[in-house]
C-alpha positions in Angstrom: -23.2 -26.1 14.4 -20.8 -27.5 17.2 -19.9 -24.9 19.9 -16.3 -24.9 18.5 -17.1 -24.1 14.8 -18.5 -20.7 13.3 -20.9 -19.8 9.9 -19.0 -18.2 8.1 -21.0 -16.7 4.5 -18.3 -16.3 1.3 -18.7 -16.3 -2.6 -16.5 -18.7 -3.6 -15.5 -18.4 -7.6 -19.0 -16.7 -7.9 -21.3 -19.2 -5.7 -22.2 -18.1 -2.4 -21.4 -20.6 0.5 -22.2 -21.0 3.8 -19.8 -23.2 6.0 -19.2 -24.1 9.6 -15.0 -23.7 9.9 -13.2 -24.3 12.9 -11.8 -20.4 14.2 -8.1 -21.7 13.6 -8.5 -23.0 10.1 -7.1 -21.4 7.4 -8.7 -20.3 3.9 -6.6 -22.4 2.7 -8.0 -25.4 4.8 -11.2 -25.1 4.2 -10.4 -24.2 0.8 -9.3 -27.7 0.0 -10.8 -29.8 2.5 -14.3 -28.1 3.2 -14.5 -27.3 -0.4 -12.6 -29.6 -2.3 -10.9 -27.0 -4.4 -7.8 -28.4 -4.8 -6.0 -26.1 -7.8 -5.0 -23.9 -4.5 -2.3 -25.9 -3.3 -0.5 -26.6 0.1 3.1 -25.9 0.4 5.3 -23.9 2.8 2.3 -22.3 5.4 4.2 -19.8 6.2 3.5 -17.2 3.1 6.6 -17.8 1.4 6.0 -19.7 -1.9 2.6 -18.0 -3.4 1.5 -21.8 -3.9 -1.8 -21.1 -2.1 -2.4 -17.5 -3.6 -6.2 -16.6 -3.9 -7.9 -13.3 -4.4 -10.1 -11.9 -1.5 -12.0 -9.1 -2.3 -10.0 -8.6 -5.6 -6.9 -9.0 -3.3 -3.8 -11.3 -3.8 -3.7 -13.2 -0.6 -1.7 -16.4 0.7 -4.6 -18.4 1.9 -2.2 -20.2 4.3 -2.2 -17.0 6.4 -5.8 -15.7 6.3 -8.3 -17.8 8.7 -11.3 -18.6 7.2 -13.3 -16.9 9.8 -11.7 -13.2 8.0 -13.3 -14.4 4.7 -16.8 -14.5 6.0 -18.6 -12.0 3.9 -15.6 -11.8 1.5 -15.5 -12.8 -2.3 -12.6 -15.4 -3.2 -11.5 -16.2 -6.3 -9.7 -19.8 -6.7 -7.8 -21.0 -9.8 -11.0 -23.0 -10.4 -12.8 -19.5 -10.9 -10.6 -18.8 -14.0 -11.9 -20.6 -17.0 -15.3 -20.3 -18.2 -17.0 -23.7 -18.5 -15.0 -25.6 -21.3 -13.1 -22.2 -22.0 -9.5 -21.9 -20.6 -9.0 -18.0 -19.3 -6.6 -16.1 -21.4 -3.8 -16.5 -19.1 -4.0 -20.1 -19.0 -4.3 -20.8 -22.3 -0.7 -18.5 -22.5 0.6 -20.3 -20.0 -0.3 -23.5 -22.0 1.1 -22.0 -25.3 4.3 -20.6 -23.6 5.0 -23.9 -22.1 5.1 -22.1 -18.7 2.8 -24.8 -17.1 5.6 -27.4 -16.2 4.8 -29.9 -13.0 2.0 -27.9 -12.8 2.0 -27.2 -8.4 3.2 -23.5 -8.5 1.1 -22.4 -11.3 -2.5 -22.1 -9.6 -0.8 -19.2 -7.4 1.6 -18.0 -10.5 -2.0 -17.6 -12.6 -3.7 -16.0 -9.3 -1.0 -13.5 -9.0 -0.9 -12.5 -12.6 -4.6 -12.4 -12.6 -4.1 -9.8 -10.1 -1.6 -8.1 -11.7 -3.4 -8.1 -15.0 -6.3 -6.7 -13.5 -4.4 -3.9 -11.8 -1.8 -3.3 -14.8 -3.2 -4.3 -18.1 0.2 -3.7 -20.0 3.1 -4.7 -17.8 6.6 -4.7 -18.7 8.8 -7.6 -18.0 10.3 -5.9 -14.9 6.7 -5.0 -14.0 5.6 -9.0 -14.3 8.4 -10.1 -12.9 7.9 -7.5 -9.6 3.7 -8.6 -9.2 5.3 -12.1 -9.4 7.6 -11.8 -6.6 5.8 -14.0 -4.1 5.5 -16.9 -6.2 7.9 -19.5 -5.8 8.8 -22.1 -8.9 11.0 -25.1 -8.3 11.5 -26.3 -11.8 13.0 -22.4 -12.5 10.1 -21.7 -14.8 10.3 -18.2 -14.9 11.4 -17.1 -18.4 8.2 -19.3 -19.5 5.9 -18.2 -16.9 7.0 -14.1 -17.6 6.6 -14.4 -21.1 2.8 -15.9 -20.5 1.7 -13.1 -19.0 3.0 -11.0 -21.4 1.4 -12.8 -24.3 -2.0 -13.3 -22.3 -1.5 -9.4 -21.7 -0.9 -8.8 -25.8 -3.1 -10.8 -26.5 -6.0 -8.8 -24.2 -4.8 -5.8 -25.9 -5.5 -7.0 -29.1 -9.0 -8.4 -28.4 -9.6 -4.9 -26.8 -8.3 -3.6 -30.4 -10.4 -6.1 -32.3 -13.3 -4.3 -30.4 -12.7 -1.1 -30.8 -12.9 -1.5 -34.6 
């Protein structure tokens, strides 16, 4: 390890890592380059646009704000983290379905945040979706698309929770 860099210890979409970061690099830095997970993606730095949204802890977080050096001991969740193996996760598959997956650069942080919203709220309204969306950015004007993905991936955990009951 050089003088300049620290260990820092994080589970990363379930593995445990251990990496030497510089103390000003991002999560999102280290993220991409360190890591190579490139779903979370680079855009405005400055926490505006939701491109880079992970989950730390269970937390929606811009990654371009958060040093790495915070993480250690944290648990992030990438966009990599949501499918299965050869399984999409519900939401993507919706946002597949809906057509809300357009050029394809906003939605690793639209997918993050509705993860997170999903996991708080189960059964949001469109008001409700649209609010836990708020920090995510889409330049091709998605949104109708993107709103009504989470709504079906939603409906469609509902169901699956019906099935179950039965």
């Amino acid at each position: 390890m050089t003088p300049t860099h620290r260990r820092i210890d994080v589970t990363v979409n379930g593995r445990v890592r251990s990496i030497e970061v510089a103390p000003h690099h991002t999560l999102l830095e280290v993220l991409r380059d360190d890591l190579g997970l490139s779903g979370t993606k680079e855009c405005c730095l400055v926490g505006e646009c939701g491109a880079c949204t992970v989950l730390v802890d269970g937390v929606s977080v811009d990654s371009c704000l958060m040093l790495a050096v915070e993480a250690n001991g944290a648990t992030v969740m990438t966009v990599e983290g949501l499918a299965t193996g050869d399984w999409l996760h519900p939401l993507q598959q919706a946002f597949l379905d809906t057509g809300a997956a357009q050029c394809g650069f906003c939605i690793p942080g639209q997918l993050i945040s509705a993860h997170a919203l999903l996991a708080l709220n189960p059964h949001p309204t469109r008001p409700e979706v649209e609010e836990g969306l708020a920090g995510n950015l889409c330049r091709c004007a998605g949104y109708g698309q993107i709103v009504e993905a989470v709504l079906a991936a939603a409906e469609a955990d509902a169901a699956d929770a019906a099935d179950a009951r039965r």
